[in-house]
C-alpha positions in Angstrom: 273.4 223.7 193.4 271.2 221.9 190.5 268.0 223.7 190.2 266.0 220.2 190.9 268.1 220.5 194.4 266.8 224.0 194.8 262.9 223.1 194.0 263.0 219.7 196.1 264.3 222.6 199.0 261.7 224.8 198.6 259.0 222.6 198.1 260.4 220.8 201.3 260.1 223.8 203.4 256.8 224.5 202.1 255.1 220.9 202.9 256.9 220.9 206.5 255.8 224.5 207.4 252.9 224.8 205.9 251.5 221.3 207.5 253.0 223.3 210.6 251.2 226.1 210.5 247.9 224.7 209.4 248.2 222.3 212.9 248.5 225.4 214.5 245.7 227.4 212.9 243.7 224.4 213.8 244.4 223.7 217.2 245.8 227.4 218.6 244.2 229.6 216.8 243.4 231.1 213.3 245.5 233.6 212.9 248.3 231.6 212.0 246.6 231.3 208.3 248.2 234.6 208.0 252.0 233.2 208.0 250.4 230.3 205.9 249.6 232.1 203.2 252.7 234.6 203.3 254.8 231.1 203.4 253.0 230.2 200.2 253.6 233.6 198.6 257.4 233.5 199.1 258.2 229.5 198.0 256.0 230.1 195.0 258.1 233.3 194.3 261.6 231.5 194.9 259.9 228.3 192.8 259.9 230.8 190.3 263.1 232.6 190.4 264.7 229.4 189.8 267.0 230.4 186.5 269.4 227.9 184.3 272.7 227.7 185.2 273.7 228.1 181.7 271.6 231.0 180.3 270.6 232.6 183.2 267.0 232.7 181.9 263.9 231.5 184.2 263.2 227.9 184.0 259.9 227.1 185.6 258.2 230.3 183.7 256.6 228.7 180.3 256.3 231.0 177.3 253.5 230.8 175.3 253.3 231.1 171.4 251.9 234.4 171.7 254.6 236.7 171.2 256.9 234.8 173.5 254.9 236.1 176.6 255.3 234.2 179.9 251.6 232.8 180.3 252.2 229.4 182.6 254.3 228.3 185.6 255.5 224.8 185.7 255.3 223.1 188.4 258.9 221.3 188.0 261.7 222.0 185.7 262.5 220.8 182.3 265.7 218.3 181.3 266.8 220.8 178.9 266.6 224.4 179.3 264.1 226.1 176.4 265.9 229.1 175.8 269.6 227.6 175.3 269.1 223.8 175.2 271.3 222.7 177.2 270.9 219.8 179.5 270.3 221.0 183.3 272.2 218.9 185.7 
């Protein structure tokens, strides 16, 4: 699976839960906030994770010019992959 596929997942699952939960919070009562927030904690994690398929390194982590340190997170992937290149399908 493309990594766009994978992100369009996640971030699907996110909106569709997390409007979920947030009705519920509302009308039920607040302590679903709690799974709110641990649902946002675990899509942002996988959003991360997401690697290319051709290098295996991490595609939505942005390295800065200091030292090569990851410093940003994008918030969708890149055409080409920054470490190898190569076009990501």
């Amino acid at each position: 699976m493309s990594p766009k596929k994978k992100l369009l997942i996640y971030y699907g699952i996110w909106i569709a839960l997390g409007l979920t939960l947030l009705g519920l919070a509302i009308k039920i009562d607040s302590i679903f906030i709690i799974p709110l927030f641990g649902l946002m904690f675990v899509i942002g994690y996988l959003s991360m994770m997401i690697k290319c398929p051709n290098c295996g390194n991490k595609l939505m982590v942005r390295k800065s010019g200091l030292s090569g340190m990851p410093l940003g997170v994008r918030s969708w992937p890149p055409e080409k992959c920054p470490d190898c290149g190569k076009h990501i399908s």
